[in-house]
N, C-alpha and C positions, 0 to 999 in steps of 0.2 A: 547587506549587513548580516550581524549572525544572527537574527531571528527571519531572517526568507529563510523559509523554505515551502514544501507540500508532502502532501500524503495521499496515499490512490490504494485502493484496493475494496475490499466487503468488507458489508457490517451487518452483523446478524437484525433482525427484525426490534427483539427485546432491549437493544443496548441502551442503555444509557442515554440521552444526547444533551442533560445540562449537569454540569458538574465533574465531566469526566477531564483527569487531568492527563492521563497517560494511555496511547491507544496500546492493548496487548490483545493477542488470543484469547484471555482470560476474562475479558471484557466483551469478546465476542466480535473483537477487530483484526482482520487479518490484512497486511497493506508493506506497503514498501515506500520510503519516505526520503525525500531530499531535503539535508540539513546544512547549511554553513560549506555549501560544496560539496558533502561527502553524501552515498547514499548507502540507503541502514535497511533490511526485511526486520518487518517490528513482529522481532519474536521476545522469549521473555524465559530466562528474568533480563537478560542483556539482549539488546538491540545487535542482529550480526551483521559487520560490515560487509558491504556488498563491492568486488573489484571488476570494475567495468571497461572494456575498450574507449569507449567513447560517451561525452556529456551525453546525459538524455535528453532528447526533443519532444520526442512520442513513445508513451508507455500502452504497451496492451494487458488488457486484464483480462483473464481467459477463466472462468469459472465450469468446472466439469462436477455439477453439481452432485449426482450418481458415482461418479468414480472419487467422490472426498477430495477433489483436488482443487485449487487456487493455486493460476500460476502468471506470471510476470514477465513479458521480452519486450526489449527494445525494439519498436513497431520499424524503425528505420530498416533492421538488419534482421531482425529477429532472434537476437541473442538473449535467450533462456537468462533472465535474471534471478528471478527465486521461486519458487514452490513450498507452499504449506501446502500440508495434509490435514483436512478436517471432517469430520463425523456430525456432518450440518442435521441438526435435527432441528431447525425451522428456519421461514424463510430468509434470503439475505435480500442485502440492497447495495448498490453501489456505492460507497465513503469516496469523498473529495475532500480533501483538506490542502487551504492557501493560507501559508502565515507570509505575507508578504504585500508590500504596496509596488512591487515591480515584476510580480509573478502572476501569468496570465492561464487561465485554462481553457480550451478550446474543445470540447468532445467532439467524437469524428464516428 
C-alpha cells in the first residue's frame, strides 16, 4: 500500500528518537528510502529522486567516516546509488527504518 516503505542509512549519536517526524541531514539523518515504489536520498529541503536500473533487494551502506562520506549501492551489482557529504563531528550509528507489515529486513 502507500505507506510500505524503509529507510537505511546513519544517524548521528545526538538525534532525536521520539518525536521526530521527518528524517533530514539537519536532523542529523543521512539515508535513502523506499516509498510507494519510488526511491528518494533524504536530502532537504526536497527529498531527490533516485533513477535506478533495477528494484532493490540488498542496499549497502558504506560509511568513510574520515573522508565525510556516506554512500549507497545496490549490493546486487554495485550500482553507486547516492552519496552525502558530511563533516561528522560525533559519533554515528546505523538508522533502520520499516513502515510496513510486508516489508522484511535481514542484515548481512
Amino acid at each position: 500500500g502507500p505507506s510500505d516503505g524503509w529507510a537505511f542509512g546513519v544517524a548521528k549519536e545526538s538525534v532525536r528518537r521520539k518525536g521526530l517526524t521527518q528524517f533530514s541531514p539537519e536532523e542529523g539523518i543521512w539515508a535513502v528510502q523506499q516509498n510507494g515504489g519510488r526511491y528518494w536520498a533524504v536530502t532537504s529541503p526536497q527529498r531527490t529522486p533516485l533513477c535506478l536500473s533495477q528494484k532493490l533487494s540488498k542496499v549497502r551502506v558504506y560509511l568513510d567516516y574520515e573522508g565525510e562520506e556516506v554512500s549507497f549501492y545496490n549490493a546486487d551489482n554495485m550500482q553507486h546509488i547516492f552519496t552525502f557529504n558530511v563533516a561528522f563531528q560525533e559519533k554515528v550509528f546505523p538508522l533502520f527504518s520499516v513502515c510496513s507489515t510486508v516489508t522484511y529486513i535481514k542484515l548481512c
